[in-house]
Structure formats: structure tokens, C-alpha cells
C-alpha positions, 0 to 999 in steps of 0.5 A: 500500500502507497504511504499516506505521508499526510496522515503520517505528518498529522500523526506526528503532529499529534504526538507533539501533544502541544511542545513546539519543537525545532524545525530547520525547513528547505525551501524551494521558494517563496511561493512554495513555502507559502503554504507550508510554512502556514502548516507548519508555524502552528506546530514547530519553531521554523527556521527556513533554509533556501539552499537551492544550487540547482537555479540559475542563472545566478541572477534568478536565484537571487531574485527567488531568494529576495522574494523569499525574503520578502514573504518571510518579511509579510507572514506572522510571527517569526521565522528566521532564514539560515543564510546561505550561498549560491553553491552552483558548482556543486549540482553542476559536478553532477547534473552536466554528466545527466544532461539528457536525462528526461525532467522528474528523473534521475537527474531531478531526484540526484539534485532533491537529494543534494538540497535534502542532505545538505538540510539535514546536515545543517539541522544537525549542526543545528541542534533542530529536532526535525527538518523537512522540505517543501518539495512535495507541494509541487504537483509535478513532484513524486512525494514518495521519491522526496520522503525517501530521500528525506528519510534516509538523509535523516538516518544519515545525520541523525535528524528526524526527518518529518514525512509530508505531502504538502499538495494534500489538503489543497496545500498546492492550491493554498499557494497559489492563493498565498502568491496572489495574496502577497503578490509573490513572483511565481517562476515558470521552470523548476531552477535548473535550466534543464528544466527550463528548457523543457518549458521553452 
């Protein structure tokens, strides 16, 4: 049987019994995290992390940086952004060798485990309790490739990693209403231009 990774969230939410723990959160970007973070800031202390190589060119990076910021700076309450670089050179060491692969393949779920591993490292760095992504927002993206990933890179450093689709319960459509709200940018390819091309 298929896992249910929303019911699994919503039980691991329950067993919190009201304690809001340390949550270190990847983001993909702002619209996205819209979303999740509403989810999520109820239940855990969030800090959000945008590490996200895979984007270019660089100044489209930083423009989904910015606007990430900028919902960061309009949403309730608190959630800080742990700070990090445009560290290109560490999907291209990979992806230029799967430049034929097609889009949401190997090559796709190479890069979902590069952004998942360096999260949990951090997080475990970190003193978090849990880390997540909001990657399974995306209906273009396979819950069950992301929460593998995400809870093998969690044994790996030794950080609970909390299962989730976040497109459940209209988390996708949630976004989209979150984006129009806040007038976010909504980009037309996933990051990479692999990806872009296949939107061209």
C-alpha cells in the first residue's frame, strides 16, 4: 500500500501533544513555502533554509531568494532564514554528466537529494529536532521519491526527518492563493535550466 505521508505528518503532529519543537525547513521558494510554512508555524519553531544550487542563472536565484525574503518579511510571527550561498558548482559536478536525462528523473531526484542532505546536515549542526522540505507541494513532484530521500538523509545525520505531502489538503492550491495574496513572483521552470528548457 502507497504511504499516506499526510496522515503520517498529522500523526506526528499529534504526538507533539502541544511542545513546539525545532524545525530547520528547505525551501524551494517563496511561493512554495507559502503554504507550508502556514502548516507548519502552528506546530514547530521554523527556521527556513533556501539552499537551492540547482537555479540559475545566478541572477534568478537571487531574485527567488529576495522574494523569499520578502514573504518571510509579510507572514506572522517569526521565522528566521539560515543564510546561505549560491553553491552552483556543486549540482553542476553532477547534473552536466545527466544532461539528457528526461525532467522528474534521475537527474531531478540526484539534485532533491543534494538540497535534502545538505538540510539535514545543517539541522544537525543545528541542534533542530526535525527538518523537512517543501518539495512535495509541487504537483509535478513524486512525494514518495522526496520522503525517501528525506528519510534516509535523516538516518544519515541523525535528524528526524518529518514525512509530508504538502499538495494534500489543497496545500498546492493554498499557494497559489498565498502568491496572489502577497503578490509573490511565481517562476515558470523548476531552477535548473534543464528544466527550463523543457518549458521553452
Amino acid at each position: 500500500m502507497k504511504p499516506n505521508y499526510q496522515a503520517e505528518m498529522e500523526a506526528e503532529i499529534a504526538r507533539l501533544s502541544g511542545r513546539r519543537p525545532t524545525l530547520l525547513l528547505h525551501s524551494c521558494c517563496g511561493p512554495c513555502s507559502s503554504a507550508v510554512l502556514e502548516r507548519l508555524t502552528a506546530h514547530f519553531a521554523v527556521t527556513l533554509l533556501y539552499y537551492n544550487p540547482n537555479i540559475e542563472p545566478e541572477a534568478e536565484y537571487l531574485h527567488r531568494l529576495s522574494e523569499q525574503k520578502r514573504l518571510l518579511s509579510l507572514l506572522p510571527g517569526e521565522v528566521a532564514l539560515l543564510p546561505c550561498g549560491w553553491d552552483h558548482a556543486a549540482f553542476s559536478a553532477f547534473a552536466e554528466g545527466m544532461a539528457d536525462a528526461p525532467e522528474g528523473g534521475e537527474r531531478c531526484l540526484a539534485c532533491f537529494a543534494l538540497r535534502l542532505n545538505e538540510t539535514a546536515r545543517r539541522a544537525g549542526e543545528g541542534g533542530f529536532e526535525y527538518f523537512t522540505t517543501t518539495l512535495s507541494v509541487s504537483p509535478h513532484k513524486n512525494a514518495e521519491n522526496i520522503n525517501r530521500i528525506g528519510l534516509s538523509a535523516g538516518e544519515k545525520y541523525g535528524v528526524k526527518y518529518l514525512t509530508a505531502d504538502f499538495k494534500k489538503k489543497n496545500g498546492y492550491l493554498r499557494s497559489l492563493q498565498l502568491s496572489k495574496e502577497y503578490g509573490l513572483y511565481r517562476q515558470d521552470y523548476c531552477g535548473c535550466l534543464y528544466s527550463r528548457r523543457e518549458t521553452r
